[in-house]
C-alpha positions, 0 to 999 in steps of 0.5 A, a space after each residue: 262571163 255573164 250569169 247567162 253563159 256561167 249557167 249553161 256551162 255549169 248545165 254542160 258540166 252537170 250532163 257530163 257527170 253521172 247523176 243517182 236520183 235517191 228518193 228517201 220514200 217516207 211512209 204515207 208521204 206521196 212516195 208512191 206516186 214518186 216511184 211511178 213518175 221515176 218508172 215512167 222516166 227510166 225504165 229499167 234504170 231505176 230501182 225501188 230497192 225492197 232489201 231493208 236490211 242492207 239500206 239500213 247500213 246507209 253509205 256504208 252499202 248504198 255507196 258501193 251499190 251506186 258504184 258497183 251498178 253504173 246503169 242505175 239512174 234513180 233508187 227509191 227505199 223506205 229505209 234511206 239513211 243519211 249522211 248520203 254517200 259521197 262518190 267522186 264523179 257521181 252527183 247524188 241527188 236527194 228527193 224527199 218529201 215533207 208533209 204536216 205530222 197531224 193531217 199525216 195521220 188519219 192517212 198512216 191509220 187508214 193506210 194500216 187499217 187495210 194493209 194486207 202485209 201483217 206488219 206489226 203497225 197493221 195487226 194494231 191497227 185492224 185489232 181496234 179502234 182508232 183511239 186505242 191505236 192512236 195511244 199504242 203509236 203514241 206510247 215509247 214502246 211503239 216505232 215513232 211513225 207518227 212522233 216527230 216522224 220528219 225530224 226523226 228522217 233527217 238525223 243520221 243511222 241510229 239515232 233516228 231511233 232516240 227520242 228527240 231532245 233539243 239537241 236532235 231538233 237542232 241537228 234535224 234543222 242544220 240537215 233541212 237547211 243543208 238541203 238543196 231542194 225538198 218537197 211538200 205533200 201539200 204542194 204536190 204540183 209545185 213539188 213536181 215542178 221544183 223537182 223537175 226544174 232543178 233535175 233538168 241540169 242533168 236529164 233535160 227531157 225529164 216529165 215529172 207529170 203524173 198520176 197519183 197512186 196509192 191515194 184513197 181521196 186524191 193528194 191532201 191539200 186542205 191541212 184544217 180540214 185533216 186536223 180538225 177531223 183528226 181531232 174529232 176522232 181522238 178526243 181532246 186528250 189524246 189530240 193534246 198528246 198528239 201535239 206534244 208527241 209531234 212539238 218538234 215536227 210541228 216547228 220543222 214543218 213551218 220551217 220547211 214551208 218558209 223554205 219551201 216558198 224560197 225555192 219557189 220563188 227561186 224558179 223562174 216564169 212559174 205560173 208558166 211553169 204551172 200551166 205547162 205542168 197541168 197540161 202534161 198532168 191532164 194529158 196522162 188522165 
């Protein structure tokens, strides 16, 4: 059998099998704009699941969930739990997005500075100034939304609550390794592209073009530019504490960046695939 024929045969196998899209939407890291594309593609068949509580369970509640609603073909929640389920004839597929934990920063602070829900984040946030929210997210009695965030979202249930040793890096990375695909906030386009690509297995009309959503100046690009006006607005202490807060992000994201660039490389006629790509994105302005 050659690779062509083992390809599409492997297509026709995937399309005959129930496919779940599980977007992991990670706070201010362009899952937003992920929900509006998985909207526009299915309709009433996606969910953006807003129950916490019951997600927070992980497997234990998304399992019978996926089974027990046969119609649903994509959920989005902030609070996904990994390990993800696994459910005989179902294939479930995991969307997720990374970005660099400095520049992502400013984006969480702004975010909370006009947050309407009075979340706990958001109260800080509108209270002081960006130093003094700055040290109160950096402190161990405050969640670990800006300390080793990324690293935090690959371990399992609880333990993302911990303070990560070296021992939860190295669980964090085996996870980021086992990934079949993932994104990178930087490389929106790209991510899209990647995303659709290797979704076509199962939806071959998907359109991951889009609209950004929920953005105050575009989708970032330009990390240096992020990190040095973060550094600005810190104060060199605290940016000195940032860095040591996020030691382990840091190294997960220059990983997920030589991985990133494997998968790229992996996808084939990519510059066609670009253009393509821009011309649906434009047509949606």
């Amino acid at each position: 059998m050659t690779l062509a024929i083992f390809d599409k045969f492997i297509r026709r196998v995937n399309r005959d099998r129930r496919c779940v899209i599980v977007h992991d939407h990670l706070f201010k890291n362009a899952g937003t704009t992920i929900d509006w594309v998985l909207k526009k593609n299915f309709g009433s068949t996606f969910v953006d699941h807003r129950d916490d509580v019951s997600m927070k369970k992980g497997a234990e509640y998304l399992g019978p969930y996926i089974v027990k609603n046969r119609k649903i073909v994509a959920i989005s929640s902030h609070h996904i739990v990994l390990p993800l389920p696994s459910l005989p004839g179902v294939n479930i597929e995991l969307l997720k997005m990374f970005r660099h934990p400095l520049a992502r920063v400013l984006s969480v602070y702004s975010f909370e500075k006009r947050q309407k829900e009075q979340t706990l984040g958001a109260k800080v946030a509108q209270s002081s100034s960006f130093r003094e929210y700055l040290a109160w997210r950096l402190s161990k009695d405050s969640p670990g939304v800006i300390r080793n965030f990324h690293v935090r979202r690959l371990l399992p249930g609880l333990m993302r609550n911990k303070e990560i040793s070296d021992q939860e890096f190295n669980m964090a990375i085996e996870t980021l390794e086992g990934m079949k695909y993932f994104g990178l906030v930087e490389e929106f386009d790209d991510s899209m592209i990647l995303f659709e690509t290797r979704l076509r297995e199962y939806f071959p009309d998907l359109d991951f073009a889009y609209k950004a959503q929920n953005v105050g100046r575009g989708l970032p690009k330009e990390i240096d530019e992020d990190v040095s006006r973060l550094r600005a607005m810190a104060g060199e202490e605290l940016y000195a504490r940032l860095v040591e807060a996020n030691r382990f992000d840091l190294e997960l994201y220059r990983l997920a960046r030589d991985r990133f660039s494997c998968f790229l490389n992996g996808l084939f006629e990519l510059d066609k695939k670009r253009a393509d790509f821009r011309r649906r994105c434009l047509a949606l302005v």
